[in-house]
C-alpha positions in Angstrom: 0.0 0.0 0.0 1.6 3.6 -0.9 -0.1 6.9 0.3 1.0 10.0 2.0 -0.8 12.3 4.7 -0.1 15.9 3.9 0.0 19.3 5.9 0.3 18.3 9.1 3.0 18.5 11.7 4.6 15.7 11.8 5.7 14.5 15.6 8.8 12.3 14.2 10.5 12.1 17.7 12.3 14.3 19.3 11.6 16.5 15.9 8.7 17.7 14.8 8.5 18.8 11.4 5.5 21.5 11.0 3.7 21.7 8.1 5.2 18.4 6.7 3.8 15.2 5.3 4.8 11.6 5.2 4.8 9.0 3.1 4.1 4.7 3.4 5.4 2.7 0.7 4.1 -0.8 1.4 4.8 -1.4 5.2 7.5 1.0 6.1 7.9 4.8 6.1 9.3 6.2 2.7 10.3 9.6 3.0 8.3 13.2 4.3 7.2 14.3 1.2 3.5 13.9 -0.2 3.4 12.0 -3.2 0.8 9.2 -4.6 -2.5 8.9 -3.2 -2.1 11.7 -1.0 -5.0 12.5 2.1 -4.9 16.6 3.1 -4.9 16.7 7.1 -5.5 20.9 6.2 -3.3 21.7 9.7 -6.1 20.4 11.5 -4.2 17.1 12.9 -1.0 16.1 14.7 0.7 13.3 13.0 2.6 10.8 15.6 4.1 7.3 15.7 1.7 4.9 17.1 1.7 4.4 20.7 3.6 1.1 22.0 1.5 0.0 25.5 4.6 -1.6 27.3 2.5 -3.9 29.4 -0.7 -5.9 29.4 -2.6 -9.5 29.9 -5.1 -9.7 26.7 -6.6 -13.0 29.0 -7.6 -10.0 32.0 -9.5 -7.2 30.1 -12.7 -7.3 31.5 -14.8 -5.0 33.8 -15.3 -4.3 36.6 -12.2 -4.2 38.3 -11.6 -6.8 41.3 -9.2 -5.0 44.3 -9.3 -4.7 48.1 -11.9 -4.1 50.2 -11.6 -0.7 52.4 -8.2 0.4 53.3 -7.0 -3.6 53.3 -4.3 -3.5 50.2 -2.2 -6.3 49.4 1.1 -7.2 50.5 1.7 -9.0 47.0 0.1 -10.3 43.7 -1.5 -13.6 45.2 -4.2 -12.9 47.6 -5.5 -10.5 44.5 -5.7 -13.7 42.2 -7.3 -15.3 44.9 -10.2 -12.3 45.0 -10.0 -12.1 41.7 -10.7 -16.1 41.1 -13.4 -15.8 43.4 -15.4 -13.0 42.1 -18.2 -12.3 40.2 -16.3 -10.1 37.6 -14.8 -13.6 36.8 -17.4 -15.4 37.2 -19.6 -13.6 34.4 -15.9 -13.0 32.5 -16.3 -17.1 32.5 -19.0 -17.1 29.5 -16.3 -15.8 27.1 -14.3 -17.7 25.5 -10.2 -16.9 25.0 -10.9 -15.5 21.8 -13.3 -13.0 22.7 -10.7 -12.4 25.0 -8.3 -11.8 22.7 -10.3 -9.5 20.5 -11.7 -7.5 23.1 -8.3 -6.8 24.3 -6.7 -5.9 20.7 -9.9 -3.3 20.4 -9.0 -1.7 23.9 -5.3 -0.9 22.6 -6.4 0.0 19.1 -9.1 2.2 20.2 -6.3 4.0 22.3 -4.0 4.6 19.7 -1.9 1.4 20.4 -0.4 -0.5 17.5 1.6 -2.5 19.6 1.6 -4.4 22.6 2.9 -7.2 24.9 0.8 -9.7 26.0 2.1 -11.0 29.3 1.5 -14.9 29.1 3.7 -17.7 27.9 4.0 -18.1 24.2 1.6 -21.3 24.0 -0.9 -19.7 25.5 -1.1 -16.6 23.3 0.1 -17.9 20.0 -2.9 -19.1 18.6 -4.5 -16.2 18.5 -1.9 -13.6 17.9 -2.3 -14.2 14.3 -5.8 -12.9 13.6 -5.5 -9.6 15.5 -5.9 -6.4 14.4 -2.6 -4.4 16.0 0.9 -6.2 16.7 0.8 -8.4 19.7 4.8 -8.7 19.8 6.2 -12.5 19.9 9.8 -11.7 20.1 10.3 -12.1 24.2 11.2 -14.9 27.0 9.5 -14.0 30.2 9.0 -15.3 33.8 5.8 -14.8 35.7 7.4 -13.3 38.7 10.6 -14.1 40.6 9.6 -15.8 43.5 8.7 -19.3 44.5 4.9 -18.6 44.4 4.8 -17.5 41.1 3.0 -19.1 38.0 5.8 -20.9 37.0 5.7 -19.9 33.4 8.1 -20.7 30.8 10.8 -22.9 31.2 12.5 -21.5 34.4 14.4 -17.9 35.0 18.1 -19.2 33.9 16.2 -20.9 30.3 14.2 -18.3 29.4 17.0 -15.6 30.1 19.3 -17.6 28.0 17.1 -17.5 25.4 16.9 -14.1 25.3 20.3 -13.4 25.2 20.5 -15.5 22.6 17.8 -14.4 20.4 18.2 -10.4 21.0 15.0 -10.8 22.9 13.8 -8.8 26.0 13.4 -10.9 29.3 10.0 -10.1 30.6 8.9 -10.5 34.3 6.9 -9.2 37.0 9.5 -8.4 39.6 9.1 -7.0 43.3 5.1 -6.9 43.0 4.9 -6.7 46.9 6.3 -6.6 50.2 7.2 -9.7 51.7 10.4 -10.2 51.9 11.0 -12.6 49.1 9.1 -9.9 47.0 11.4 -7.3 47.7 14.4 -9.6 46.6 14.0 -9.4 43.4 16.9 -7.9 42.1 19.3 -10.4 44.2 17.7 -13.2 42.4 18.2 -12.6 39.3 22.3 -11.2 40.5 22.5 -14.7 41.7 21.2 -16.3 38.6 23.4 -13.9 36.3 20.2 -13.2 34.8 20.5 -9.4 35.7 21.3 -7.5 32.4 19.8 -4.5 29.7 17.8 -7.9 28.6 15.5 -7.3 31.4 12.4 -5.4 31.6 10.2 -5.3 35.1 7.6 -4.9 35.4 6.0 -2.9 38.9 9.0 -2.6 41.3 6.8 -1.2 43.4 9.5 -2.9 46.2 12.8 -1.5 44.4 15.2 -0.3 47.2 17.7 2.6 46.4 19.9 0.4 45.8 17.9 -2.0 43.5 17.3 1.4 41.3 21.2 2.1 41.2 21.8 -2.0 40.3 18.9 -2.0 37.5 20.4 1.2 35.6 23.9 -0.6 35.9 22.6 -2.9 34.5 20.7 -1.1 31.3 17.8 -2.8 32.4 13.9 -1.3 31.5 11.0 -0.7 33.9 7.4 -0.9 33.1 5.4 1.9 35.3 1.9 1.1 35.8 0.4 3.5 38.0 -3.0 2.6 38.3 -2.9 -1.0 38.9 -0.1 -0.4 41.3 -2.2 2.3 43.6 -5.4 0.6 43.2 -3.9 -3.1 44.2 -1.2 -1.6 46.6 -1.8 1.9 47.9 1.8 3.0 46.0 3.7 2.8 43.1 7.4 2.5 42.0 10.1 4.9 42.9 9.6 6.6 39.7 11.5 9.8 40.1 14.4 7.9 42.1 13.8 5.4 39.1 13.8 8.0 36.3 16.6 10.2 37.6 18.4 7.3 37.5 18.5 7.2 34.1 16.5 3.9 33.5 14.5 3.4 30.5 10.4 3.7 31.7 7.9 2.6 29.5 4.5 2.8 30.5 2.0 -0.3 30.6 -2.1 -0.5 31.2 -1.7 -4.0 32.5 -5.3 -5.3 32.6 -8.3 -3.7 33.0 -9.5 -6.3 35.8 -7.0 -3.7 38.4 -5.8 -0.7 35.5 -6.7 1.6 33.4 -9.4 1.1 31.0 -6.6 1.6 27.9 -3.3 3.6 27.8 -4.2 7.2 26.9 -6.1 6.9 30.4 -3.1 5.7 31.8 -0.9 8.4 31.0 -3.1 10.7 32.3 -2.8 8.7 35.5 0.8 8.4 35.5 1.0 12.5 35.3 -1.6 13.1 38.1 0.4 10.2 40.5 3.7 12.1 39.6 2.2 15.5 40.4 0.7 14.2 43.6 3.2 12.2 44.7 6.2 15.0 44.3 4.6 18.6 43.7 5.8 18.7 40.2 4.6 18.1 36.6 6.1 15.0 34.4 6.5 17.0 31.1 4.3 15.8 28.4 7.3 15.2 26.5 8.4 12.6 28.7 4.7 10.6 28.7 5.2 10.5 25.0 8.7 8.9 25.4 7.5 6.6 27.6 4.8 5.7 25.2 6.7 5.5 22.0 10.7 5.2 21.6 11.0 3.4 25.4 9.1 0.8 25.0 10.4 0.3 21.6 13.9 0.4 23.2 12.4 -2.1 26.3 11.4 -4.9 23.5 14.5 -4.1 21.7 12.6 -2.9 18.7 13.9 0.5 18.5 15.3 -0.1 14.8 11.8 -0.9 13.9 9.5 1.4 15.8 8.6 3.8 18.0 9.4 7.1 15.9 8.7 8.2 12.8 12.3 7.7 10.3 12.4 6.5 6.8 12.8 2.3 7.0 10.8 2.4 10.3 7.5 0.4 9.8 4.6 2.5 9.4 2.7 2.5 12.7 0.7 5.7 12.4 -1.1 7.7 14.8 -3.3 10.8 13.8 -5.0 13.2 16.4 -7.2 16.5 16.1 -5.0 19.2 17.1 -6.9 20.4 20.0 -3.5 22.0 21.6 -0.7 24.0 20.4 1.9 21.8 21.7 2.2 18.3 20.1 3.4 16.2 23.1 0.8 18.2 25.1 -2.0 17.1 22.8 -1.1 13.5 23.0 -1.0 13.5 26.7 -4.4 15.3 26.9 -6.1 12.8 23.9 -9.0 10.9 24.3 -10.2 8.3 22.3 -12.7 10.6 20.6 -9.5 12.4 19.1 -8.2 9.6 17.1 -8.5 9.9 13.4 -6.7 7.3 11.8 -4.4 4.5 13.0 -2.2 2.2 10.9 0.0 -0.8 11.7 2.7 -2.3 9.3 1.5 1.0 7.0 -2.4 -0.7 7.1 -4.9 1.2 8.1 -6.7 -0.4 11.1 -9.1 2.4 12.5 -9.6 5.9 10.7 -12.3 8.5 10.0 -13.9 8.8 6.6 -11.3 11.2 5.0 -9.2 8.2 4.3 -11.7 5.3 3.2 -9.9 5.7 -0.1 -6.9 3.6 1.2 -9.4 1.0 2.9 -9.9 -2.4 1.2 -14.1 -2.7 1.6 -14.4 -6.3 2.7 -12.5 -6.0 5.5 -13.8 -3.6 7.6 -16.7 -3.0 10.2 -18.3 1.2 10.2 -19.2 2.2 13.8 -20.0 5.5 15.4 -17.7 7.2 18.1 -18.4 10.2 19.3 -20.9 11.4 16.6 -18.1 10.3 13.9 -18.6 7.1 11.6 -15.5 5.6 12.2 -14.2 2.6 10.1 -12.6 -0.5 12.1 -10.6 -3.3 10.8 -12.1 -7.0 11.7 -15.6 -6.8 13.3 -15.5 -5.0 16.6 -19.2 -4.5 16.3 -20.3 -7.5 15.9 -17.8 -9.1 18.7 -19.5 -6.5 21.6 -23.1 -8.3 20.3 -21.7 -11.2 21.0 -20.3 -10.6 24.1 -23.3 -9.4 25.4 -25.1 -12.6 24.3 -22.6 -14.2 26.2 -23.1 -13.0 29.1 -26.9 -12.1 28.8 -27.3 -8.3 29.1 -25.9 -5.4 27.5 -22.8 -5.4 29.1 -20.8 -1.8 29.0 -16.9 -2.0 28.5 -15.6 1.5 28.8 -13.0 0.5 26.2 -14.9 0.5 23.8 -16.5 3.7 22.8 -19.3 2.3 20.8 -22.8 1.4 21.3 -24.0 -1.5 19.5 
């Protein structure tokens, strides 16, 4: 597919080329000038790469959320899978089966902007579904549940699957020092004693990180994933993230599910920059959310030559917003999902607004109405919330999607 999007500013990065335009040849970025079949954005929209959400579980994305009751939080992950197990949320989440799972959780991240994302299970678990998805579920990892004795023992051990990463140019994912017990908090010494502690690594929480587990992860170039919500609404706190960020250490930040965070990721950077402000009476600059959003992540799943900014070669993941504010990273932190426009992944548009129905192949495709605006959705996101809510037996509302069917 080659097409080009026109007068626009064009948020490559750290640059931001005003006025500009960009053009796709097939799956990658060509060049910024307009050319071919060309769509005119008439300075009304910001042009971005697509968000990258750093963290999530596309098993978990269902609503309501299951937490603590009162002011009782958890002192680690497990008693919440035991809530969680034992709730109704999961009860009624029961009548699903994966693969609505798996498409409702693609349409939460697409409908935020996202064109990529991690899905935090083992490989044989999420493979067969990867495939048919609308946005880039990436399979390029080796992970670890957790680093404890009471985690869910996934993958082939911590030494194997860190191996494996190494030797593949992977990233090692993990949930590390979700908690306060004191095996919790010694996460960092052991994956030192494994030798399993390098810029492979990305963690995700560290809501337990010590001083000095902040100074041994940016030693060792490894990546944090910061997921505010889940973190305050599961545990009353978060991660260390100014010690974290003044360290130096790459942050990318992640929605995790919906069953304890935010409904998607644009909701989630919001919440990141209010728990900064709170926590430390000053403002995270927009600038920085959009890092942590874009060319971190991209960086965390070593995927930085691929994505994450807009550069000729890079694949063409796409992001278009109304320009409701005069400063681009300010308009992206501030977005809702009624500002999206278009969205493409591998150069294909997935969601987009009429103006660019031209580049849309008609059999593929599902028209729905956000926000007043008939938007057009790769796959059949319509006709997956009908049957949800036959599934389940009422007209089930998941604030994800911003639809009614």
């Amino acid at each position: 597919m080659n097409y080009s999007l026109s007068k626009a500013d064009i948020v490559c990065g750290d640059t931001i080329l005003p006025n500009g335009a960009i053009s796709v040849g097939g799956s990658t970025i060509k060049n910024f000038k307009a050319g071919g079949k060309t769509i005119d954005l008439k300075g009304q929209s910001l042009v971005y790469p697509a968000l990258i959400n750093v963290h999530d579980h596309l098993r978990g994305n269902y609503l309501p959320r299951v937490g603590p009751k009162g002011d009782n939080f958890y002192v680690n992950w497990l008693p919440w899978d035991n809530d969680l197990k034992a709730s109704t949320t999961y009860v009624e989440r029961a009548n699903l089966s994966v693969e609505h799972m798996y498409f409702l959780s693609a349409y939460k991240n697409l409908f935020s902007g996202v064109a990529t994302v991690n899905d935090h299970f083992p490989h044989e678990l999420n493979e067969p579904f990867i495939p048919h998805l609308p946005i880039r579920v990436i399979r390029e990892y080796s992970l670890a549940h957790e680093c404890s004795s009471y985690d869910l023992k996934w993958g082939k051990g911590i030494e194997i699957e860190h191996r494996q990463a190494v030797k593949n140019n992977w990233p090692f994912i993990t949930h590390l020092e979700e908690g306060f017990d004191e095996e919790a908090q010694d996460g960092i010494g052991i994956l030192e004693r494994l030798k399993c502690l390098d810029d492979h690594g990305l963690f995700v929480h560290c809501i337990g990180f010590s001083d000095q587990d902040i100074a041994k992860t940016a030693q060792a170039g490894a990546s944090v994933s910061w997921c505010p919500a889940s973190n305050i609404f599961m545990f009353n706190v978060t991660c260390k993230i100014r010690k974290i960020l003044q360290a130096g250490i790459n942050v990318a930040i992640g929605t995790d599910s919906t069953h304890t965070g935010s409904e998607n990721l644009l909701s989630e950077m919001k919440f990141a920059r209010e728990t900064y402000r709170s926590l430390y009476g000053e403002d995270l600059p927009a600038k920085a959310i959009f890092d942590m959003v874009t060319r971190n992540p991209a960086k965390a799943f070593r995927m930085d030559g691929r994505i994450g900014s807009l550069e000729a070669g890079k694949q063409a993941d796409i992001l278009v917003l109304k320009a409701n504010h005069a400063d681009p990273y300010e308009n992206l932190a501030l977005a809702t999902m009624d500002d999206i426009e278009f969205l493409s992944v591998d150069g294909r548009p997935v969601y987009c607004d009429h103006r660019f129905e031209e580049l849309l192949p008609d059999s593929e495709y599902e028209s729905i109405k956000v926000a007043g605006r008939t938007m057009k959705v790769r796959g059949q996101p319509d006709t997956l919330y009908k049957s949800v809510r036959m599934a389940v037996g009422f007209a089930k509302k998941l604030a994800y999607m911003p639809f009614e069917c």
